[in-house]
C-alpha positions in Angstrom: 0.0 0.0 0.0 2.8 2.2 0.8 5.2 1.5 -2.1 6.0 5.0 -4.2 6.0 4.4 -7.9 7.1 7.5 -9.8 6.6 7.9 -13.3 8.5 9.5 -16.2 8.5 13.4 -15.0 7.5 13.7 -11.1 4.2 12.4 -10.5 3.4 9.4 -8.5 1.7 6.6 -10.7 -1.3 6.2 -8.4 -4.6 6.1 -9.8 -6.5 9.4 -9.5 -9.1 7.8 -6.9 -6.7 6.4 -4.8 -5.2 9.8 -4.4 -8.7 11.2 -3.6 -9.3 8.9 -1.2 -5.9 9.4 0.8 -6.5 12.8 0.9 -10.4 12.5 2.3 -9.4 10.0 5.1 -6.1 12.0 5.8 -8.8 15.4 6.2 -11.2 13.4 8.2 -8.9 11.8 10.5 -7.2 15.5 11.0 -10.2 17.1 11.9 -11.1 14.2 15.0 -7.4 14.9 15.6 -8.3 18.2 16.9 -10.6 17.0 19.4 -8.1 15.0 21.6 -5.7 18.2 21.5 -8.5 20.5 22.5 -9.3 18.1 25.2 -5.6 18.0 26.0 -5.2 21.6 26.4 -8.2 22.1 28.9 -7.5 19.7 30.8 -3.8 20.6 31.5 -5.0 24.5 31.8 -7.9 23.6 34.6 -6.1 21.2 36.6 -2.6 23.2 36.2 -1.2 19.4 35.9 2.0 20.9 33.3 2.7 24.0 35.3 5.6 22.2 36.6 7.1 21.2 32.9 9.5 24.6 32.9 12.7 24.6 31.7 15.0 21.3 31.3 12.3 19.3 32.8 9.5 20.3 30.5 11.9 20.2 27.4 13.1 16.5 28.5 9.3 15.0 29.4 8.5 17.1 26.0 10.9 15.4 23.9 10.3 12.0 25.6 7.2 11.5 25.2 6.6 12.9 21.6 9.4 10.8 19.7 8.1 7.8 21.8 4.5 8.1 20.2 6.7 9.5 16.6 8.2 5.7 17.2 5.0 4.0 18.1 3.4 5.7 15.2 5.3 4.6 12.2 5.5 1.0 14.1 1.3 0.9 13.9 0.3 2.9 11.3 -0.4 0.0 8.8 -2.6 -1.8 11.5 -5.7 -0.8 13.4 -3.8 0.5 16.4 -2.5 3.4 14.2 -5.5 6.2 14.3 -5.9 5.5 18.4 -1.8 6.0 19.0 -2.1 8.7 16.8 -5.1 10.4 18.6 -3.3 9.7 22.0 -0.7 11.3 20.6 -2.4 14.4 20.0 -3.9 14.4 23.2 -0.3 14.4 24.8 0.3 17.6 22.3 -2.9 19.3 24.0 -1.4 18.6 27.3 2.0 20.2 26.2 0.3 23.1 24.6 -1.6 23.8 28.1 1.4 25.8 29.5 1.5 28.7 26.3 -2.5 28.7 26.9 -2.6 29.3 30.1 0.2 32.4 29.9 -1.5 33.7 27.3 -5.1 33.2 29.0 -3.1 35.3 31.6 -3.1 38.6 29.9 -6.5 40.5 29.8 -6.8 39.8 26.1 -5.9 36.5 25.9 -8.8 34.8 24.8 -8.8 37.0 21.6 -5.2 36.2 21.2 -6.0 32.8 21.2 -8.8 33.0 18.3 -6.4 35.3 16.2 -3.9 32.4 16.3 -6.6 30.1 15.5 -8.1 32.2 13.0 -4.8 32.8 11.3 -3.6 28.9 11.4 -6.3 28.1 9.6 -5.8 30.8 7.2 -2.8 29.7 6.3 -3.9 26.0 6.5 -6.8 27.6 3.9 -3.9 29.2 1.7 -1.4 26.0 1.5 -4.4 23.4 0.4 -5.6 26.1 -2.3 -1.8 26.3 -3.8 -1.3 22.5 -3.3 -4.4 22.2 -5.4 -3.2 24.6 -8.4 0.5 24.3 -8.5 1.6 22.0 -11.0 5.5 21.8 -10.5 7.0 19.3 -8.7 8.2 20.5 -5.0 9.7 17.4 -4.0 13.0 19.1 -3.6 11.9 21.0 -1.0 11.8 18.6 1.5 15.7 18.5 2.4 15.5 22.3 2.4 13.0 22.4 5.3 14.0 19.7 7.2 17.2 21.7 7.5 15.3 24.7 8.6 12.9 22.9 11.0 16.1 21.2 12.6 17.6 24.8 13.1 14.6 25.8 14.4 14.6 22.5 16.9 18.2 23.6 18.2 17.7 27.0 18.6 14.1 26.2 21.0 16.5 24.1 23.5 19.0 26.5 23.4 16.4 29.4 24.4 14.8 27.3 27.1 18.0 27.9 29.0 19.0 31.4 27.9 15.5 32.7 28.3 15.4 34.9 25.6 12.8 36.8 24.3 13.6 38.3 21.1 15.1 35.2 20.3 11.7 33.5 20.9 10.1 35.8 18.7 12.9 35.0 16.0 12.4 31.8 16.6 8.1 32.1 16.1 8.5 34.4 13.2 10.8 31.7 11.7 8.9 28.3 12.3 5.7 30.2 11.1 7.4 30.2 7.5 9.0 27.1 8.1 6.2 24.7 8.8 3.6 26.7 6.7 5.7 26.0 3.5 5.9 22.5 4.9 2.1 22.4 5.0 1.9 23.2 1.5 5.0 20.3 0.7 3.0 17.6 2.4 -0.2 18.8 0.9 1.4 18.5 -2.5 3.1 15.1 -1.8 -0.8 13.8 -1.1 -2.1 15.3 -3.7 0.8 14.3 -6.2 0.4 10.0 -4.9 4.1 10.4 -2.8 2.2 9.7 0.5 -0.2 6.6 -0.1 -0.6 6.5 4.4 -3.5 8.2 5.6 -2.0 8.2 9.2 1.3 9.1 8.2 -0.3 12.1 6.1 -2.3 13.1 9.3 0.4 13.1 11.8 2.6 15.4 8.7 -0.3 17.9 8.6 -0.8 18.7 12.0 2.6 18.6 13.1 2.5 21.6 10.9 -0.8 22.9 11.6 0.7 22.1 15.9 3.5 24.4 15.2 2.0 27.3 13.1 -0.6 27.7 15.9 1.7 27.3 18.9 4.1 29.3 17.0 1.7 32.6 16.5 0.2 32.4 19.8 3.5 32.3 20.9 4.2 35.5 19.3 0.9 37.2 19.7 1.3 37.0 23.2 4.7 38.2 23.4 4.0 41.3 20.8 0.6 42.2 22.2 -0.6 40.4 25.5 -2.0 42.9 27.6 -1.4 42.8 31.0 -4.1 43.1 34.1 
């Protein structure tokens, strides 16, 4: 199910239907994805359960936990296990989002902060499926090219948890904002095109980038233009 065929130019020689229906499930199962992270986040903002995840100990429990479900993932997602791991994992990514919520929920307009960020992620998210839809070149090549860029951006978030910086938060915000939304429109394209044939694999891409455009903004909208009490 998984094996890539390309054909003469760039494409993926995958009937047209098959491609369709990749793309539906991959939508569908990204939208119930939501639901766990939602759940996630309000449940670690009301019971204050990640207020002590701050600095190392936060970046290590981070880290941990979300290459061990990246691992349990790609072990599952060719058997029935793969859509609950993958929801769990998203649930785990609510939990780790509750900390930015609830600074941001902090400032007097921080739940309007936190609607801009939505609003705009899924502008963007809007934007990228349009282009994906139109463009007809191959942006396969891109790949290497923002994988470098998202590892930069990985490296310099563990460096700032210990220096504390926040101009160098915001570089680092303004930066995976660009990063991951050009992602979004690579591994839109790579559905589209036949080069992903996994529905769970295509899931956890999207909102991996969807995860970090919206963390990333709120992130920044908080730090530009919380208002405090």
């Amino acid at each position: 199910m998984n094996e890539q065929v390309r054909t003469a130019d760039y494409g993926y020689a995958l009937p047209e239907a098959q491609r369709n229906r990749v793309l539906r499930n991959t939508y569908w199962l990204l939208a119930l994805s939501l639901l766990p992270t939602v759940l996630g986040a309000w449940i670690g903002v009301a019971t204050g359960m990640t207020r002590v995840l701050s600095g190392g100990l936060g970046l290590i429990v981070f880290l941990g936990g979300a290459f061990a479900f990246l691992f349990a993932i790609e072990k599952t997602k060719n058997s029935a296990a793969g859509v609950p791991v993958l929801l769990a994992f998203t649930f785990f990514m609510g939990l780790m989002l509750s900390r930015l919520i609830a600074m941001v929920l902090g400032f007097k307009n921080g739940p309007s902060l936190i609607m801009t960020a939505f609003g705009g992620t899924a502008g963007v998210f809007f934007v990228m499926a349009s282009l994906a839809s139109v463009i007809k070149r191959d942006l396969s090549g891109m790949g290497k090219f923002l994988f470098v860029g998202a590892l930069a951006i990985m490296i310099g978030g563990i460096i700032n948890v210990f220096v504390g910086s926040t101009v160098g938060m915001m570089v680092i915000s303004v930066m995976a904002i660009g990063i991951f939304s050009a992602y979004m429109l690579y591994d839109l394209k790579q559905i589209i095109d036949g080069g992903e044939t996994n529905y769970i694999s295509a899931t956890l891409a999207l909102y991996l980038d969807i995860f970090n455009v919206f963390q990333s903004l709120l992130a920044l909208l908080g730090l530009a233009g919380g208002e405090r009490e």
